[in-house]
C-alpha positions, 0 to 999 in steps of 0.5 A, a space after each residue: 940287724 943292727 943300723 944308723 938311723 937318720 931322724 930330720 926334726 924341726 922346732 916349730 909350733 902349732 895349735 891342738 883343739 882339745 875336747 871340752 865335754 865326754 863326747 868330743 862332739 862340742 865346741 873344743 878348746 884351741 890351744 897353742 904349742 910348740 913341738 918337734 915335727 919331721 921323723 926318719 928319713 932314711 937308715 943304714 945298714 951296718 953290715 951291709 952298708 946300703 941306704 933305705 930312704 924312707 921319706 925323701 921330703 925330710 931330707 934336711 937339705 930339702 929347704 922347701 919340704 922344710 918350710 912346709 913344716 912351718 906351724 905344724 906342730 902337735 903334741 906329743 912329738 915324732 916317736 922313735 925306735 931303734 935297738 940297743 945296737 942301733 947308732 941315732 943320729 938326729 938332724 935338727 933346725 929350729 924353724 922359729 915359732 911365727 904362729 904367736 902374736 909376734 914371731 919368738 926366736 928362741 933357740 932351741 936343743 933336744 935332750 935325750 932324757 936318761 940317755 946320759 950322753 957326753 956333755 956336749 950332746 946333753 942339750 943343755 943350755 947351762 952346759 952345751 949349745 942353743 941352735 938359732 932360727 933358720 930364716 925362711 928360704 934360706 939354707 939349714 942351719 942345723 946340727 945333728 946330734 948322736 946316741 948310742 944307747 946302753 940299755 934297753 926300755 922307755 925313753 923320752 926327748 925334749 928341749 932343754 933351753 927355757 926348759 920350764 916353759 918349752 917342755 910345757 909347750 908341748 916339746 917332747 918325745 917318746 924314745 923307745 930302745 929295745 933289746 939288741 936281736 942277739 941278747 934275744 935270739 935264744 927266747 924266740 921259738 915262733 913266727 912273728 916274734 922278734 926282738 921288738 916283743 921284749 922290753 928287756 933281755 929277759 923272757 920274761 918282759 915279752 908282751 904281744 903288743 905295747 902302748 906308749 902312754 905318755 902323760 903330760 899336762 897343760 895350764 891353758 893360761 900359760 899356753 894363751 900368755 906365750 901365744 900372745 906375749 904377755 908374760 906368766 910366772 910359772 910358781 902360779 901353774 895350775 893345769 885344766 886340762 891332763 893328756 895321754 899322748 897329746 889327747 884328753 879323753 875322749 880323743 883317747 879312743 882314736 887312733 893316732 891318724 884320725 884328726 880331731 878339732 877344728 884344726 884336724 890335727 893328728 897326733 904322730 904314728 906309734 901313739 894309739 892309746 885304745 888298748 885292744 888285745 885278746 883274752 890271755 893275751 900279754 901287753 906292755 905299758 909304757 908310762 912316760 911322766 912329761 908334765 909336771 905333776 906325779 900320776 898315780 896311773 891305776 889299770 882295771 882288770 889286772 895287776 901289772 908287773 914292773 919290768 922296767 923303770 927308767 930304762 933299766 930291768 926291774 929284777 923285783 918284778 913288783 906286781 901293782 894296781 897303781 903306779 905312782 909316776 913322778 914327772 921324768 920318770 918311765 914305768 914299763 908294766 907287763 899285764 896279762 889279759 886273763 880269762 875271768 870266766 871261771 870266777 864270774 861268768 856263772 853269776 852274771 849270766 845264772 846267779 848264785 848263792 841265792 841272788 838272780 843272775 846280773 843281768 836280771 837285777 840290772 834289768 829290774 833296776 832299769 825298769 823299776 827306776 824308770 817306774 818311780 821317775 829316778 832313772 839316770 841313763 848310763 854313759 853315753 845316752 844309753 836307755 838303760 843303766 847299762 853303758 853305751 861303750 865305744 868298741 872299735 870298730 863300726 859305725 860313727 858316733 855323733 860328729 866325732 871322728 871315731 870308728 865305733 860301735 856301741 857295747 851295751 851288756 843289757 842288749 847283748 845275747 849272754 855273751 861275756 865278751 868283749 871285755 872293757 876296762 878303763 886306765 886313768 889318773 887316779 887323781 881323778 879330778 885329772 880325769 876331766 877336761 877343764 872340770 868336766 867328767 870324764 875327760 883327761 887323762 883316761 883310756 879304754 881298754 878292749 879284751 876280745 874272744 875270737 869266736 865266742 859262743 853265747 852262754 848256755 842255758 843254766 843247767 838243771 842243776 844250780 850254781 848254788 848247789 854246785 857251789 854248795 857241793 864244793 863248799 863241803 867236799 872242800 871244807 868238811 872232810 870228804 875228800 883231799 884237796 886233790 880229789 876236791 878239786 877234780 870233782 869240782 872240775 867235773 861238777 862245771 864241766 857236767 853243768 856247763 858252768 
């Protein structure tokens, strides 16, 4: 049902602690930013007219709640959602920025990228206004700005005075418009889906959940010369650390209210990067380019499908591995969490064509390595040459803040999930914090199956036959395609394979 939306935010600034080694364990790095903090504080029915207060401390009349927010900033800033039939309305103060070395009292706007509002609206300090600090105390100065959006699909807000060096700073926000319920309505044949569950008005962008990923980036010089007033040329930036959604790897792997750094800063709800699906399951991307270098963004696992770039369907539906995302741009991808049983599971856990299964030659390799004194652990300390992977859910690691346990396929029982796969900056000097691997802008992605039995005994048969089977009856004439492929299902069906 369609509503107006009343969002409170306030220019402030703040620090973040960013990791500086693969475990978020050492000392971190501080970093000052700016940012937009606050969110919705109450929205309207259309049709019915009522209110629904959501957060009474972000009543903008409020001078007290106000000025607690004072020096909270993060990044990214608050997300937002609404539908294409919503009406936005965005209250915003500038509260200054006093946590530098001296108080700086820029002016501030939020313009609403891809939003293509009236001019007044756009936020522009060569065309539109500037709003000034508020005093401590003293009643809002502010101005409230409105967008109707048009289409449906991933947008982004940031501040648009000084643009080159508060977009930096870490002003910015997601803005994510979903398709109106009406244009919908006649796709949704089950409990639980909504309109929310498509990027566009065609059925075919439905997904079971979505991630934002915003991406930026940061030159912790520039960062350090604003904090202290100092002065720093732009054409000279050259960023050492890469972020998704406000956090370096391994920060990724939290969820947004955890707090990490000595700082314990959180990152606003709505910007969990930790993919976590089931097998067969279908989630969405949304790529979100707020720094200032393109991101050839590539995902493990499967080919995404383009059903959104800039706001706008893509009729194309191009299928990728890797998607180039220049800075201001926005790519929704569709992936399908498919079963990749049928093609692996058999080698991994039997063997085939000859080659003992996976898991004994990793095994092998493990213990011969150890023997002649080449042994390197796998990713996080592991004792054998298989990954310590973080899996959500389970006990702690280290100091860091998680809630993990640790997947390691050479202690597991013939078991094929969960699956783990990773989505990073394939620049992949981008995926370290400050040089350091890995780090940056790098997720983790979670396939389960519920109720997943071990794998059985390798049958008297072998893989090998039952592919060298196939293999003839395919390709030497003994029967057509049809038949082939049913006696092949009959074959993996008989032998449990």
């Amino acid at each position: 049902m369609a509503k107006k939306l009343f969002y409170s935010l306030y220019a402030t600034d703040g620090f973040i602690d960013l990791p500086t080694d693969p475990t978020g364990c050492l000392e971190r790095r501080n970093i000052y930013v700016f940012g937009f903090v606050g969110g919705l504080w109450k929205f309207q029915d259309k049709c019915t007219g009522k209110y629904t207060i959501c957060d009474s401390d972000l009543d903008p009349s409020n001078i007290t709640k106000r000025d607690e927010l004072r020096g909270t900033a993060v990044i990214p800033s608050p997300l937002i959602k609404m539908d294409v039939d919503d009406e936005l309305f965005i209250t915003f103060t500038n509260l200054g920025l006093l946590r530098a070395k001296e108080p700086i009292l820029d002016v501030h706007s939020i313009h609403i990228h891809g939003g293509h509002v009236a001019t007044q609206l756009d936020g522009v300090p060569e065309t539109s206004f500037g709003v000034p600090v508020t005093p401590i105390g003293k009643p809002s100065i502010s101005i409230t700005y409105y967008f109707k959006p048009e289409t449906p699909g991933s947008y982004f807000y940031h501040c648009h005075q000084e643009a080159a060096e508060h977009v930096q700073m870490g002003m910015y926000g997601g803005l994510i418009v979903y398709p109106a319920a009406a244009d919908v309505r006649k796709f949704i044949n089950s409990k639980g889906i909504t309109n929310r569950n498509f990027a566009n008005s065609e059925p075919s962008s439905f997904f079971d959940k979505e991630y934002v990923i915003l991406l930026s980036d940061i030159d912790s010089r520039w960062h350090d010369a604003v904090q202290n007033q100092t002065g720093f040329n732009p054409v000279e930036f050259r960023p050492d650390w890469w972020l998704v959604n406000g956090r370096a790897f391994p920060d990724t792997l939290l969820p947004s209210g955890t707090a990490v750094g000595g700082g314990a800063y959180k990152i606003p709800a709505g910007y969990d990067s930790y993919v976590h699906i089931k097998n067969g399951q279908k989630f969405l991307l949304r790529l979100i380019n707020m720094g200032y270098q393109p991101v050839p963004w590539h995902t493990h696992g499967w080919h995404g499908m383009i059903v959104n770039k800039d706001a706008h369907p893509n009729m194309h539906m191009e299928k990728v591995f890797t998607q180039l995302v220049g800075s201001g741009e926005s790519y929704d991808l569709l992936f399908i969490a498919e079963d990749k049983r049928l093609n692996y599971e058999d080698y991994i856990f039997c063997g085939k064509s000859g080659f003992p299964p996976l898991m004994t030659q990793v095994d092998d390799a493990t213990k011969e390595s150890k023997a002649e004194g080449t042994f390197m652990p796998g990713f996080g300390d592991s004792d054998t040459l298989w990954a310590n992977t973080p899996e959500a859910g389970g006990t702690t690691l280290c100091p860091f803040p998680g809630n993990f346990k640790v997947q390691n396929y050479g202690t597991s029982d013939r078991l094929f999930f969960p699956q783990f796969y990773i989505a990073h900056n394939h620049d992949d000097y981008k995926v370290t914090n400050n040089g350091v691997y890995p780090g940056g802008q790098l997720i983790f992605i979670q396939t389960d199956l519920p109720k997943e039995r071990p794998y059985p005994p390798c049958g008297p048969k072998t893989n090998q036959e039952v592919d060298d089977k196939f293999f003839k009856v395919q390709t030497c004439g003994e029967n057509t395609d049809l038949k082939a492929d049913e006696q092949f299902l009959k074959l993996r069906t008989c032998f449990e394979i």
